[in-house]
C-alpha positions as CSV (number, residue, x, y, z in Angstrom):
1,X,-62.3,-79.7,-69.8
2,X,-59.9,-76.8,-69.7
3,X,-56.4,-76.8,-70.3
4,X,-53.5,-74.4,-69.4
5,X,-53.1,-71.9,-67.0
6,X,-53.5,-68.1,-66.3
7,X,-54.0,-66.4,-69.9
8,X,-53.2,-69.5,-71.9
9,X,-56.3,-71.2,-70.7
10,X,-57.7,-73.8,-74.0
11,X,-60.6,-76.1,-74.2
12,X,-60.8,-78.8,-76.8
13,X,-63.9,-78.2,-79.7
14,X,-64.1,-81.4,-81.3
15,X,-64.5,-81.3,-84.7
16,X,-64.2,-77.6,-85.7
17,X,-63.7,-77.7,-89.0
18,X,-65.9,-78.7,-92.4
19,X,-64.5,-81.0,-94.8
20,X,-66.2,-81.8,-98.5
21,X,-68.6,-84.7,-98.3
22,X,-66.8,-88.0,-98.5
23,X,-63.6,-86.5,-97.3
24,X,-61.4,-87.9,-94.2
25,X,-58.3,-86.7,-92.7
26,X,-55.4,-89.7,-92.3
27,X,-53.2,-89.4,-89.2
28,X,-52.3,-85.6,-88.8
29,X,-48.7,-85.0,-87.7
30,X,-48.9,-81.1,-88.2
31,X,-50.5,-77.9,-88.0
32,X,-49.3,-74.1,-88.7
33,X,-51.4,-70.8,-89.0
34,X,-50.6,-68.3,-91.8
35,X,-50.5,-64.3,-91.4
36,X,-54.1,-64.2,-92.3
37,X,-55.3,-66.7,-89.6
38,X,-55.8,-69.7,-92.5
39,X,-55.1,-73.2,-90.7
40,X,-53.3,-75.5,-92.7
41,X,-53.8,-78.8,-91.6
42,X,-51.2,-81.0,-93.0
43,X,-51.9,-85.1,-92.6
44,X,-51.0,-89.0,-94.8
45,X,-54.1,-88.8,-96.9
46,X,-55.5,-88.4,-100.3
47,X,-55.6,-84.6,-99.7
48,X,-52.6,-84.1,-97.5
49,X,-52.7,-80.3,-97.5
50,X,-56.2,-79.0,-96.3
51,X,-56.9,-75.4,-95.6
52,X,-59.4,-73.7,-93.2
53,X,-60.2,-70.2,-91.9
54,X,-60.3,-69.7,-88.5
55,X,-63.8,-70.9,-88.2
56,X,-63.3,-74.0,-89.8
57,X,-64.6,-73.4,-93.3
58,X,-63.0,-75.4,-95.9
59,X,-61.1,-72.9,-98.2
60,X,-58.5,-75.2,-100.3
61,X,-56.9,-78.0,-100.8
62,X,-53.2,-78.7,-102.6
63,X,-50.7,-81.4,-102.9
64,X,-52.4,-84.1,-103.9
65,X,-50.0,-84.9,-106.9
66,X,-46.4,-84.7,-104.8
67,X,-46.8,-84.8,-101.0
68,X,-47.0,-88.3,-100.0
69,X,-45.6,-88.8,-96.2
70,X,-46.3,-85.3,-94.1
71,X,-44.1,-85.1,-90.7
72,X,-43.3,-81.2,-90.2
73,X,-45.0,-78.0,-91.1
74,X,-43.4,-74.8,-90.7
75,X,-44.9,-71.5,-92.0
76,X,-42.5,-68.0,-92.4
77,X,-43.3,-64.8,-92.0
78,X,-43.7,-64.1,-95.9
79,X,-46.3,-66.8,-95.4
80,X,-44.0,-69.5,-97.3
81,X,-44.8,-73.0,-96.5
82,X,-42.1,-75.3,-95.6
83,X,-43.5,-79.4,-95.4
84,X,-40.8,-81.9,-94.3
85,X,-41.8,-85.5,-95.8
86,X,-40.8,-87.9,-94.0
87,X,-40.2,-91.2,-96.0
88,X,-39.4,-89.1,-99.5
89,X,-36.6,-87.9,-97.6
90,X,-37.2,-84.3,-99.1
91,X,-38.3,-80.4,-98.0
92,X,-40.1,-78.7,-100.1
93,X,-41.5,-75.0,-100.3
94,X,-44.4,-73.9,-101.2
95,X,-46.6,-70.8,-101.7
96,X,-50.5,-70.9,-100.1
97,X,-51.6,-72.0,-102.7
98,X,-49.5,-74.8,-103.7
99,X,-47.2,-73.7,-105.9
100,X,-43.9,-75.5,-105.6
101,X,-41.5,-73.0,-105.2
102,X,-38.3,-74.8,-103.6
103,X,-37.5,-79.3,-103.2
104,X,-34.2,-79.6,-100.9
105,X,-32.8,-83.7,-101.0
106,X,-33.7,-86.2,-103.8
107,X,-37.4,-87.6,-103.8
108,X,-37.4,-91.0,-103.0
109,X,-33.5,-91.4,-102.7
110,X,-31.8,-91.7,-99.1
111,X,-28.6,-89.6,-98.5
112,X,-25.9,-91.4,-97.7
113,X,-24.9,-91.6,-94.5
114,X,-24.9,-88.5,-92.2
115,X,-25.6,-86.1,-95.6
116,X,-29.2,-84.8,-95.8
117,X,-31.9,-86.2,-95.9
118,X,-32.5,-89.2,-94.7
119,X,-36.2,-89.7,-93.2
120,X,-35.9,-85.7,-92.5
121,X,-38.4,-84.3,-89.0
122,X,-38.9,-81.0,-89.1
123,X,-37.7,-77.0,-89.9
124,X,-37.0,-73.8,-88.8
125,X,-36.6,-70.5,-90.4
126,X,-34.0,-68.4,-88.6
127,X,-33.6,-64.5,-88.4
128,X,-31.8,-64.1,-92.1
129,X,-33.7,-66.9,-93.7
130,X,-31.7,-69.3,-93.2
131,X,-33.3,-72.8,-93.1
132,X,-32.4,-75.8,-90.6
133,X,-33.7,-79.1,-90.6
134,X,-33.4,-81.8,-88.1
135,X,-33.0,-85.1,-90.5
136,X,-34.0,-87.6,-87.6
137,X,-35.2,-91.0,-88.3
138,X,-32.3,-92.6,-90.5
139,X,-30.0,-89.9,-89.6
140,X,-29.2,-87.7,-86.2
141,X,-28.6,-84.7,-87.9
142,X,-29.8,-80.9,-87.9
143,X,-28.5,-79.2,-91.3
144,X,-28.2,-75.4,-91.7
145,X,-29.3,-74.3,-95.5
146,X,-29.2,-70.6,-96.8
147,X,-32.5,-69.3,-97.7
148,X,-31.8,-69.9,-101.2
149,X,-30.9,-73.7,-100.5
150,X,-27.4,-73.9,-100.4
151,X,-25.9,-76.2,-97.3
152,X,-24.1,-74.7,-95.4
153,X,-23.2,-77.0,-92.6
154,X,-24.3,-80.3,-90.5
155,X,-23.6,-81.4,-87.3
156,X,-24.7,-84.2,-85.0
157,X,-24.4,-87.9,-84.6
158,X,-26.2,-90.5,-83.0
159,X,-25.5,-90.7,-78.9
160,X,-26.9,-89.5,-75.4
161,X,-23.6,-86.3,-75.2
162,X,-23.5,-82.9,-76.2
163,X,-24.1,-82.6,-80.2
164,X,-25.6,-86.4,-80.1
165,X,-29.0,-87.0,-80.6
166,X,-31.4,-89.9,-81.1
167,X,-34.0,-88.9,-83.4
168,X,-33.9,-85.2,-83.3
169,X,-37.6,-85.0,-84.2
170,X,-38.7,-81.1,-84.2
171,X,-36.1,-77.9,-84.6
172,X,-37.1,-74.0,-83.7
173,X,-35.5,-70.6,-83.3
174,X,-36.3,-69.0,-79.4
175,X,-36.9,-65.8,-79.5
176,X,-32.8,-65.4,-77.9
177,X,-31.9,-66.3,-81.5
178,X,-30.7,-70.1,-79.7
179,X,-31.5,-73.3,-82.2
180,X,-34.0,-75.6,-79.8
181,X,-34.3,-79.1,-81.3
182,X,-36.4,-82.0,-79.2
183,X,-34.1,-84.9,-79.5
184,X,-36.9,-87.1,-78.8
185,X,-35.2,-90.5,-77.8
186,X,-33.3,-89.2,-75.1
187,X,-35.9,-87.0,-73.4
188,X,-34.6,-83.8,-74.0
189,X,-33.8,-80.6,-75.6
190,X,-30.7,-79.5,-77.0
191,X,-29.6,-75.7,-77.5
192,X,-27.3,-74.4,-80.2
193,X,-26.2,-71.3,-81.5
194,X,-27.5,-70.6,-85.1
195,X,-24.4,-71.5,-85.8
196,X,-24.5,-74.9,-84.7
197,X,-22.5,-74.5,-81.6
198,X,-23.9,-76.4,-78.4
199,X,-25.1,-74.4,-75.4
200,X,-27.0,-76.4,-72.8
């Protein structure tokens, strides 16, 4: 089966990769790809950080001791990796090789209402480094961070209007510079300046 079109044509190789003998992944809910073409497959599991090269050859595995609910994967151009967990309502940053290097919200604390993070989605890395992250499930929220994890602002609120969102769910930067976040519930996606100011 092929899928795509024109010179974005994929087909599906089922089970590409090589994983150590008596390993499994859990449900995967991301995917990124490093500068040096290293596949980071991010899943709920006992080894919820698995990496491959491009041929599927196992070449690491990290996390194991502080990522518990994977949801959103997001890898910069300095190869920093940025995993959004879900129910521990935190970001963290990493290096790739594990080495914490950042934790944005309180593990295993909710934020109060409409302050970050409550069952955070997803983030992206804009143009300066700055960081926004859709905080979706408990809150409808996207919150813009500097690079060294200062907030900056928040906006959004639950609804179907402009700014409104039910379950903003993934967040990235077009290559217009415009803040794209899927707000999944209502069927659409919303676009901001990377300032926070609605578009379309």
């Amino acid at each position: 089966m092929v899928y795509g079109q024109g010179t974005h044509q994929y087909t599906v190789q089922e089970n590409w990769w090589t994983l150590p003998e008596g390993w499994e992944f859990g449900w995967v809910p991301a995917v990124a790809v490093d500068s040096q073409d290293r596949i980071y497959v991010y899943s709920r599991s006992e080894h919820p950080m698995v990496v491959f090269d491009r041929d599927g050859n196992f070449i690491d595995s990290w996390g194991d001791d502080i990522l518990k609910d994977a949801h959103g994967i997001f890898i910069d151009d300095d190869d920093n990796i940025y995993c959004t967990e879900r129910d521990t309502h935190v970001m963290r940053k990493f290096t790739t090789d594990g080495e914490l290097l950042m934790t944005l919200g309180t593990p295993d604390v909710p934020g109060a209402e409409g302050e970050p993070f409550n069952k955070p989605t997803d983030l992206a890395v804009g143009p300066d480094g700055e960081l926004y992250i859709t905080d979706g499930y408990g809150n409808a929220r996207v919150h813009k961070y500097s690079p060294e994890g200062e907030l900056i602002k928040s906006w959004g609120q639950p609804g179907t209007g402009p700014s409104e969102f039910d379950l903003p769910h993934c967040v990235r930067v077009d290559p217009r510079n415009r803040l794209m976040v899927a707000d999944r519930e209502n069927n659409r996606i919303q676009f901001f300046t990377l300032d926070g100011e609605y578009i379309e």
